[in-house]
MIROMI-529517 format. One record per atom (N, C-alpha, C, O): residue number from 1; residue in three letters; atom name; y, x, z. Coordinates in Angstrom, 2 decimals, padded with zeros to 5 digits, m for minus. Each point is the difference from the previous one (the first is absolute). Layout:
% MIROMI-529517
<node NUM; 'ALA'; 'CA'; <Y; X; Z>>
...
END
This chain:
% MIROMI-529517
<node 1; 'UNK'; 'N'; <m063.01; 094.37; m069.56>>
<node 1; 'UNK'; 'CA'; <000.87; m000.67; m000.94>>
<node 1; 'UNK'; 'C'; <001.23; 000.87; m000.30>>
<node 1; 'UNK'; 'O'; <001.11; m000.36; 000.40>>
<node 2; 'UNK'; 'N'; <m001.27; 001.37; m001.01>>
<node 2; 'UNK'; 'CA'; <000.89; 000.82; m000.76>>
<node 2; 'UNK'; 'C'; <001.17; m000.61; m000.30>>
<node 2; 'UNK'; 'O'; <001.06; 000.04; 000.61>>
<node 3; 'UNK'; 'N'; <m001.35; m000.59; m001.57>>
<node 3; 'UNK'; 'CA'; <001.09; m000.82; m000.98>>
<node 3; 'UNK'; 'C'; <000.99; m001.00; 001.04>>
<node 3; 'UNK'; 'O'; <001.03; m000.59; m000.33>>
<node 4; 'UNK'; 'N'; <m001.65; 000.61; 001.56>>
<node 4; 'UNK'; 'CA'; <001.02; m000.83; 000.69>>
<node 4; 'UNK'; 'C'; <001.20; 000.47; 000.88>>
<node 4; 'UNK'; 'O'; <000.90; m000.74; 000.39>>
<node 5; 'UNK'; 'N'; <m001.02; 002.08; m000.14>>
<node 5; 'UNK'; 'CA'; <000.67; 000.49; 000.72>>
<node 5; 'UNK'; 'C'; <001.31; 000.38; m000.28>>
<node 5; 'UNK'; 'O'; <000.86; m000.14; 000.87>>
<node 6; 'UNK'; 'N'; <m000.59; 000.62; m001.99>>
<node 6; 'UNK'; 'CA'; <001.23; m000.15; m000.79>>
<node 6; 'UNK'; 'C'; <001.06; m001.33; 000.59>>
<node 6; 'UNK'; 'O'; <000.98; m000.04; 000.74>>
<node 7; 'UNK'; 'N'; <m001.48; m000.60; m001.24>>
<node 7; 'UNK'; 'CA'; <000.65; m001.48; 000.09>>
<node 7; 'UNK'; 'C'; <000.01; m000.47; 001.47>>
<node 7; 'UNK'; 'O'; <000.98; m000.68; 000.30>>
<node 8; 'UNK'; 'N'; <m001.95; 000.94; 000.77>>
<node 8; 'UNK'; 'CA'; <000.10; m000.39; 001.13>>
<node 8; 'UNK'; 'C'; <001.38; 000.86; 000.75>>
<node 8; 'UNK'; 'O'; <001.04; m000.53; 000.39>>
<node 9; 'UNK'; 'N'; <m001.28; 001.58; m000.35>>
<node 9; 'UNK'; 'CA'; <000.82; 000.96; 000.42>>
<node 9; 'UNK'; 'C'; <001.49; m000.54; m000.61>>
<node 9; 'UNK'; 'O'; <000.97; m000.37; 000.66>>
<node 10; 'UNK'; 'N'; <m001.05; 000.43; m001.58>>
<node 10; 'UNK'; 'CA'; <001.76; m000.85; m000.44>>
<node 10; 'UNK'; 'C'; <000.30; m000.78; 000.36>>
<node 10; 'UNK'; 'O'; <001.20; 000.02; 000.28>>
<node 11; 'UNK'; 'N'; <m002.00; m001.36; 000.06>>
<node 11; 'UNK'; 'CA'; <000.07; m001.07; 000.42>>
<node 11; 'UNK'; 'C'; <000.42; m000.06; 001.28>>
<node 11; 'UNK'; 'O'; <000.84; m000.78; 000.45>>
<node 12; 'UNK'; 'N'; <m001.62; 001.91; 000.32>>
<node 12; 'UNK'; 'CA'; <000.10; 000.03; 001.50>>
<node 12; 'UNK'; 'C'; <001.35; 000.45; 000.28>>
<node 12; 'UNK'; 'O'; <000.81; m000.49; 000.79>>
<node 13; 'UNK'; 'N'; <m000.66; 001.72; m001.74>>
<node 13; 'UNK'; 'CA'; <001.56; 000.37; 000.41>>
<node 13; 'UNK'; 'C'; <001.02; m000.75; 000.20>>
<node 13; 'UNK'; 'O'; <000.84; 000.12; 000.89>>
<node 14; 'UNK'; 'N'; <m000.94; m001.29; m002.09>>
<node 14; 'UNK'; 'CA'; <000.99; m000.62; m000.49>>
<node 14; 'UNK'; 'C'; <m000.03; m000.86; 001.10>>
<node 14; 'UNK'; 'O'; <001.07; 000.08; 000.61>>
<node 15; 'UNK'; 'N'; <m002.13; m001.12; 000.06>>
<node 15; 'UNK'; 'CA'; <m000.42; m000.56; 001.12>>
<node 15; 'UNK'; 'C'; <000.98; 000.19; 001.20>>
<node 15; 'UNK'; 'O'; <000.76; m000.82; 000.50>>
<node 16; 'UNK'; 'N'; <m001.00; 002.27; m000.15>>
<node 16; 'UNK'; 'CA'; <000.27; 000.55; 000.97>>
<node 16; 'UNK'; 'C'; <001.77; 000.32; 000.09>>
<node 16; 'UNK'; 'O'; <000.67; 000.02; 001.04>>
<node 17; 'UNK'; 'N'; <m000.36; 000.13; m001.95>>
<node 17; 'UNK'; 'CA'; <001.76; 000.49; m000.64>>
<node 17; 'UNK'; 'C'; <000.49; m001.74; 000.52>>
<node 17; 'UNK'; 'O'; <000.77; 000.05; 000.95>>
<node 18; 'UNK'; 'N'; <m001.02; m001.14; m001.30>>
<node 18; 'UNK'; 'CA'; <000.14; m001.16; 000.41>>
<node 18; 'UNK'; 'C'; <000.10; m000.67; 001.32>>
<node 18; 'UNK'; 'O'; <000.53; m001.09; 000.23>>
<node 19; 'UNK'; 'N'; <m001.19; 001.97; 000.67>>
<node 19; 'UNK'; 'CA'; <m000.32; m000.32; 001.34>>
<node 19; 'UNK'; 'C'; <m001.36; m000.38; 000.69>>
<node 19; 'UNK'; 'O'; <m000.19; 000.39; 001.15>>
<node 20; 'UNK'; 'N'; <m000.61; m000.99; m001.70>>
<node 20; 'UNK'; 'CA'; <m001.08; m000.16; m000.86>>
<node 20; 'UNK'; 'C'; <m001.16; 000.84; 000.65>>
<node 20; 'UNK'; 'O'; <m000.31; 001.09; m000.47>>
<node 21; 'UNK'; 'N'; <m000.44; m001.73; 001.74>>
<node 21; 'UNK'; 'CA'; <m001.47; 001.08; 000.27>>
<node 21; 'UNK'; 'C'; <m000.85; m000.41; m001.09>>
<node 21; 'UNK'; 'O'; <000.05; m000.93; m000.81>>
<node 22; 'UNK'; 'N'; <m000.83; 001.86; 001.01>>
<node 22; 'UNK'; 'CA'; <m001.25; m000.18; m000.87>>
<node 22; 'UNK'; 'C'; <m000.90; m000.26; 000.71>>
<node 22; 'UNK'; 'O'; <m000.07; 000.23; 001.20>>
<node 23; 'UNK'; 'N'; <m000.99; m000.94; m002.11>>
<node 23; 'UNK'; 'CA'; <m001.37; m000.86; 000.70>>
<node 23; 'UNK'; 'C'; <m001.00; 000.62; m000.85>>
<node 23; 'UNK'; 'O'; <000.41; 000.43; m001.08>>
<node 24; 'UNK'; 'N'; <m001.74; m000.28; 001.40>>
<node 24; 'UNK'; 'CA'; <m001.08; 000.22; m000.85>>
<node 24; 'UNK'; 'C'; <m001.05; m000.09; 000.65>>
<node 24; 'UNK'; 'O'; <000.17; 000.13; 001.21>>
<node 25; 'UNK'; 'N'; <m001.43; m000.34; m001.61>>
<node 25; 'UNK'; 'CA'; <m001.77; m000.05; m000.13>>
<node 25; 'UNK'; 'C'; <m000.40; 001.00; 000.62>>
<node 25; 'UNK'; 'O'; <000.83; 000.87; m000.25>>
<node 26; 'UNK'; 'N'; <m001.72; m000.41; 001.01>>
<node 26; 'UNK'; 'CA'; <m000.80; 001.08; 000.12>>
<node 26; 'UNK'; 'C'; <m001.56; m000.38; 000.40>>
<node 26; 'UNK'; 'O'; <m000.11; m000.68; 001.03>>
<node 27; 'UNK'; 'N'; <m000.91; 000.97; m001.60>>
<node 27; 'UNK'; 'CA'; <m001.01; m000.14; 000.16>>
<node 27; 'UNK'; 'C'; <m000.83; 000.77; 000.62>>
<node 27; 'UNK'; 'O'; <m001.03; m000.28; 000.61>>
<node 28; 'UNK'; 'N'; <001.73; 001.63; m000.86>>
<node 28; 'UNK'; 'CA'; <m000.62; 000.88; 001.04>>
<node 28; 'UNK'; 'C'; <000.99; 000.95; 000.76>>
<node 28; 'UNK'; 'O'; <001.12; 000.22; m000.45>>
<node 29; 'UNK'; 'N'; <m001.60; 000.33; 001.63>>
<node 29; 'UNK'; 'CA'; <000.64; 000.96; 000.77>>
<node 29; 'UNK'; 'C'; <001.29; 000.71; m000.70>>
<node 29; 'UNK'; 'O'; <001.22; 000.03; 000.09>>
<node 30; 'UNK'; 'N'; <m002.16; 000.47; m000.77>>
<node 30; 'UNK'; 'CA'; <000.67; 001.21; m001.06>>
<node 30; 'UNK'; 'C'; <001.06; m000.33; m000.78>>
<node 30; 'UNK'; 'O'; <000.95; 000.77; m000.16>>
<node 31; 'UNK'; 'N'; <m001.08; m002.46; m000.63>>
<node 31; 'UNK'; 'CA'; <000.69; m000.61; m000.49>>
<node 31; 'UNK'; 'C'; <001.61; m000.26; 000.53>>
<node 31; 'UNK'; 'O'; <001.16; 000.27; m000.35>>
<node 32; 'UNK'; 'N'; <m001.82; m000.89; 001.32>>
<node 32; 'UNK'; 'CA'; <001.13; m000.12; 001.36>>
<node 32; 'UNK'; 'C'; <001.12; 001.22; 000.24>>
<node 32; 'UNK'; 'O'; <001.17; m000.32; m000.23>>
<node 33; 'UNK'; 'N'; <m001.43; 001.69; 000.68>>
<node 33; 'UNK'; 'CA'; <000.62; 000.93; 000.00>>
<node 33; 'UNK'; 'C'; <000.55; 000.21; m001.23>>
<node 33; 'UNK'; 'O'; <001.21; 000.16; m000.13>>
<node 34; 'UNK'; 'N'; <m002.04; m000.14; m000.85>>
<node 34; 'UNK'; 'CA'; <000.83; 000.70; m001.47>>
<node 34; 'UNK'; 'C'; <001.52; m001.25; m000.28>>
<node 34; 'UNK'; 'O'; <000.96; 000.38; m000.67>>
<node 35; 'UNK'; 'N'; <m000.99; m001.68; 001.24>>
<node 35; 'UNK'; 'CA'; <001.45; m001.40; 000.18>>
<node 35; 'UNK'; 'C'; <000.37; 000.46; 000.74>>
<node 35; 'UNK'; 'O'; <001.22; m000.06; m000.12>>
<node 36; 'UNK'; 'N'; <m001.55; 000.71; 001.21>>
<node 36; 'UNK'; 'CA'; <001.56; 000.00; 000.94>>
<node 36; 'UNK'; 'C'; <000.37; 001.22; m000.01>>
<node 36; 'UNK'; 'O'; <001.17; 000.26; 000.30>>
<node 37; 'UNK'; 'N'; <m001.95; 000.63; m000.61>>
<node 37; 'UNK'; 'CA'; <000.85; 001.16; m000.83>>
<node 37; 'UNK'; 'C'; <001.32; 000.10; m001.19>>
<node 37; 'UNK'; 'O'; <000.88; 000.85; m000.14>>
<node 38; 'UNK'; 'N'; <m001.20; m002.12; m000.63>>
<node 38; 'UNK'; 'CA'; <000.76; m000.06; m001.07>>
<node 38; 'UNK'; 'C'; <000.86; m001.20; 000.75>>
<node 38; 'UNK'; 'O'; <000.74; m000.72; m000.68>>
<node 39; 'UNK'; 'N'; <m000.84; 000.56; 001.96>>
<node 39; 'UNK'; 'CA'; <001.13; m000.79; 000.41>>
<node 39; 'UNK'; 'C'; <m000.39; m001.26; m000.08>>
<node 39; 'UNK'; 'O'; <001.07; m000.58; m000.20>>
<node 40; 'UNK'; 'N'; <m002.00; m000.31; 000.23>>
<node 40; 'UNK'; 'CA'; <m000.31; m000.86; 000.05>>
<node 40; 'UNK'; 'C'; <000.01; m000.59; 001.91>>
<node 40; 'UNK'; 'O'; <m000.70; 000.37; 000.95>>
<node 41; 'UNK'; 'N'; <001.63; m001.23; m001.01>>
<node 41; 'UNK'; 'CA'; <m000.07; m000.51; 001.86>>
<node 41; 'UNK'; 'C'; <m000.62; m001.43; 000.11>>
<node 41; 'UNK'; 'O'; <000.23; m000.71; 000.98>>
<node 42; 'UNK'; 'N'; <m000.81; 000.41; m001.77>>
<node 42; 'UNK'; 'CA'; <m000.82; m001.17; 000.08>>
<node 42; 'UNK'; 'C'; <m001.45; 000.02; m000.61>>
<node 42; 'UNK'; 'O'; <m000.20; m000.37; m001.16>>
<node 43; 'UNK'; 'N'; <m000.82; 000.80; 001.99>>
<node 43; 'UNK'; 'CA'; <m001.56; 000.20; m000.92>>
<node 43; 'UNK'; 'C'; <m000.95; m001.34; 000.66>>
<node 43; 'UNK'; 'O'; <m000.24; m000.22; 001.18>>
<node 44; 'UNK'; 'N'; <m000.09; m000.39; m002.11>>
<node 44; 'UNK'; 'CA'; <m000.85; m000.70; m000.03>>
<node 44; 'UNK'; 'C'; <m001.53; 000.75; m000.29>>
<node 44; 'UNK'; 'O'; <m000.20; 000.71; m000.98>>
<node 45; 'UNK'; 'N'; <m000.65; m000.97; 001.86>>
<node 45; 'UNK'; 'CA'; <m001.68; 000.11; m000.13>>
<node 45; 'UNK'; 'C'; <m000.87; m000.46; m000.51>>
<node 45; 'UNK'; 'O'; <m000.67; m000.74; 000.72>>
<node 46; 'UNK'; 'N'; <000.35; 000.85; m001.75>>
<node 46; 'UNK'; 'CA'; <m000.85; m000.48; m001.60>>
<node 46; 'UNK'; 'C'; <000.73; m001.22; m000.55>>
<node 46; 'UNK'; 'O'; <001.15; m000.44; 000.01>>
<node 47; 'UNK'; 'N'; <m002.24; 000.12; m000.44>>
<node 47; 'UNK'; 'CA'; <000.34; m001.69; m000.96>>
<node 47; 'UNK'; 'C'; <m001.60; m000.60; m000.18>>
<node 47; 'UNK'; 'O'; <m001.10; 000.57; 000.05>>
<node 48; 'UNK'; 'N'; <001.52; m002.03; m000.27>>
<node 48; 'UNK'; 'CA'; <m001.07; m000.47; m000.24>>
<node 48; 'UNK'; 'C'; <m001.23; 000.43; m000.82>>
<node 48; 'UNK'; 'O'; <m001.04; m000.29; 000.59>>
<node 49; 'UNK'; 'N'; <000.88; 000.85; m001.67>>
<node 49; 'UNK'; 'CA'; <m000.50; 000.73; m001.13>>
<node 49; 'UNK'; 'C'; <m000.96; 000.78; 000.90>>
<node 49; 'UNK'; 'O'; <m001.20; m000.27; 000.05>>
<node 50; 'UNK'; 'N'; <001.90; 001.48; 000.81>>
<node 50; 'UNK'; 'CA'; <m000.71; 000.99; 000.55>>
<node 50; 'UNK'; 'C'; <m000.57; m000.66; 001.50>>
<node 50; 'UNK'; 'O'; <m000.74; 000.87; 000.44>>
<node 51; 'UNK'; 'N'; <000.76; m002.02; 000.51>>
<node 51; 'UNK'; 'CA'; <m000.32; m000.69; 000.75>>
<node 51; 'UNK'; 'C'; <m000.98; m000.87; m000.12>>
<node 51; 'UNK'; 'O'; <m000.65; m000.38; 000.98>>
<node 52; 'UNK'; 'N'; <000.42; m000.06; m002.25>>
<node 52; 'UNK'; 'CA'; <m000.98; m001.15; m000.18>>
<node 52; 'UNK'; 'C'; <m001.57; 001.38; m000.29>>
<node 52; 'UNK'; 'O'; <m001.11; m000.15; 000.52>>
<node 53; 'UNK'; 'N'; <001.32; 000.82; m001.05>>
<node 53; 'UNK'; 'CA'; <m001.17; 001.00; m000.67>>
<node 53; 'UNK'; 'C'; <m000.44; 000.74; 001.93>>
<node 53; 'UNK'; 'O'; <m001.11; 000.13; 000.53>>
<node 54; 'UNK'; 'N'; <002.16; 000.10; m000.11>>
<node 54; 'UNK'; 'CA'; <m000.70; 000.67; 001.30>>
<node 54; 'UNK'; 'C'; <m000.59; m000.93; 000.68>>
<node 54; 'UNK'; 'O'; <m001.15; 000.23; 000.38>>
<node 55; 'UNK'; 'N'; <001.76; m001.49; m000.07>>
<node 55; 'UNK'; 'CA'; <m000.36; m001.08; 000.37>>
<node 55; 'UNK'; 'C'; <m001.89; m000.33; m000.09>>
<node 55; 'UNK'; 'O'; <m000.96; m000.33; 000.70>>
<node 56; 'UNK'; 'N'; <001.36; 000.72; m002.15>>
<node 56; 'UNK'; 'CA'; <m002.08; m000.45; m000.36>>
<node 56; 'UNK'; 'C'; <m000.29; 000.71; 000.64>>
<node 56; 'UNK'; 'O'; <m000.73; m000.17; 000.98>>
<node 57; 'UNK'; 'N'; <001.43; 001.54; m001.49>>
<node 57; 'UNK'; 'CA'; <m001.62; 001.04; 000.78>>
<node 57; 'UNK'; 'C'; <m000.27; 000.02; 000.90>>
<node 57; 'UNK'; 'O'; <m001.21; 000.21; 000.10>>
<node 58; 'UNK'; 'N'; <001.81; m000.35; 000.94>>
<node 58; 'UNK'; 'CA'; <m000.05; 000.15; 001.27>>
<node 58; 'UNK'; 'C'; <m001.70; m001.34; 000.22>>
<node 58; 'UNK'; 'O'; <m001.18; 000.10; 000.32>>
<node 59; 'UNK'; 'N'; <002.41; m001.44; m000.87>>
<node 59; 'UNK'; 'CA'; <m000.87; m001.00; 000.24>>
<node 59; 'UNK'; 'C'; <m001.64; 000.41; m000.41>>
<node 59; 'UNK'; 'O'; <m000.94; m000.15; 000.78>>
<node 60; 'UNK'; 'N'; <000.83; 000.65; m002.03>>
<node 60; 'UNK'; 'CA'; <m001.63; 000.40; m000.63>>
<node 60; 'UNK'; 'C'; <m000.75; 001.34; 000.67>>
<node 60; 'UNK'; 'O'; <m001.12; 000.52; m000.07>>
<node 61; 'UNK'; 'N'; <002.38; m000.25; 000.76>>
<node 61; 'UNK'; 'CA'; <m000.69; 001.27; 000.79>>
<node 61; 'UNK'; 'C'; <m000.54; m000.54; 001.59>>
<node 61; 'UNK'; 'O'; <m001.14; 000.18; 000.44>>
<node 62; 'UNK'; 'N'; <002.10; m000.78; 000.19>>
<node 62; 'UNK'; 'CA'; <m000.76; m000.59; 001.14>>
<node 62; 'UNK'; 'C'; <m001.17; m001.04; m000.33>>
<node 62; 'UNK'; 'O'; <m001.15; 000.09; 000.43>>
<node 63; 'UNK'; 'N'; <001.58; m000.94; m001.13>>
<node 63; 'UNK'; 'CA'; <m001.24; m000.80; m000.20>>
<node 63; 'UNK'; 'C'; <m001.74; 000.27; m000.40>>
<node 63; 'UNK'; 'O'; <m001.04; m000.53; 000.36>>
<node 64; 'UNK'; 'N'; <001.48; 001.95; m001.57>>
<node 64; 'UNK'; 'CA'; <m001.08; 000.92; 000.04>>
<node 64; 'UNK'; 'C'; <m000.12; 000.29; 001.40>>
<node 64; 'UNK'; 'O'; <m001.14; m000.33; 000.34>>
<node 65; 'UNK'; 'N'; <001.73; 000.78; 000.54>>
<node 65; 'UNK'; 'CA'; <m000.14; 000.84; 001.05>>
<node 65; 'UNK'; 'C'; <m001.34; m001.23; 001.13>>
<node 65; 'UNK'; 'O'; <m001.04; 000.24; 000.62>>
<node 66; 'UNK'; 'N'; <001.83; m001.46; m000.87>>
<node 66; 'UNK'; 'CA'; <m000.38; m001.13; 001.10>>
<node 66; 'UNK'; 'C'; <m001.93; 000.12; m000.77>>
<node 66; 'UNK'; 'O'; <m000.95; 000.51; 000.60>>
<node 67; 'UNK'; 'N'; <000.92; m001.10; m001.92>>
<node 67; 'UNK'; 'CA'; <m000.93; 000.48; m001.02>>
<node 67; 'UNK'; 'C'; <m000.96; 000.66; 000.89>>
<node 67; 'UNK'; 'O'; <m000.29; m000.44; 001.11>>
<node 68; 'UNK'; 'N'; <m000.12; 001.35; m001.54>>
<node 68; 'UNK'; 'CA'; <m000.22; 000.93; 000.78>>
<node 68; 'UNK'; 'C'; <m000.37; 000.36; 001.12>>
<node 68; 'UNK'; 'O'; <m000.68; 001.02; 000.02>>
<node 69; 'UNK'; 'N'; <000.91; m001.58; 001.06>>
<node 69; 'UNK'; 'CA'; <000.08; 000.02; 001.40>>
<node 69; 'UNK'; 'C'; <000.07; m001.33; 000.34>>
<node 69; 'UNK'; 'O'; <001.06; m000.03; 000.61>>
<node 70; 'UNK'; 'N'; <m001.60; m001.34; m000.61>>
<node 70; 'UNK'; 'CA'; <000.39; m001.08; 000.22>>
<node 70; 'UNK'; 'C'; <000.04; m000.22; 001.52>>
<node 70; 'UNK'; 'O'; <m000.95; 000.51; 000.59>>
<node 71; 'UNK'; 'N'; <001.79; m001.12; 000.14>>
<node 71; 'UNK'; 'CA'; <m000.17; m000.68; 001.65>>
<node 71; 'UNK'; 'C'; <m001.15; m000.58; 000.43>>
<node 71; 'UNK'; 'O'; <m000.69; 000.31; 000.97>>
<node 72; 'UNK'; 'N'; <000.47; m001.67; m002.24>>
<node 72; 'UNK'; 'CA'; <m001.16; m000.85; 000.60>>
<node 72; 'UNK'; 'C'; <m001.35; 000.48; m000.37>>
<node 72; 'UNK'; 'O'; <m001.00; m000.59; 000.41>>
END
């Protein structure tokens, strides 16, 4: 998201000039590092959006898995 960074970055400054930590999203590892690099002291670990989709797979992957290999 190109177009967002402009505006985040100002925002944050301005945030931060106030007293003001910053909070943000990270969904992945990588994500994570690139916020608290830019000073972010509050990271939150995904969001619902990206939780509900892993959620399935997992679920359609074990259940295939059970599938497959049944107990009884």
């Amino acid at each position: 998201m190109p177009k967002c960074r402009k505006p985040w970055g100002y925002a944050a400054k301005k945030i931060m000039a106030k007293g003001f930590s910053l909070g943000s999203f990270a969904v992945t590892p990588e994500q994570g590092r690139v916020a608290l690099s830019k000073g972010v002291t509050t990271l939150f670990l995904g969001f619902d959006t990206m939780f509900i989709p892993a959620a399935v797979k997992n679920y359609l992957g074990l259940l295939g898995s059970i599938a497959d290999h049944p107990t009884s």
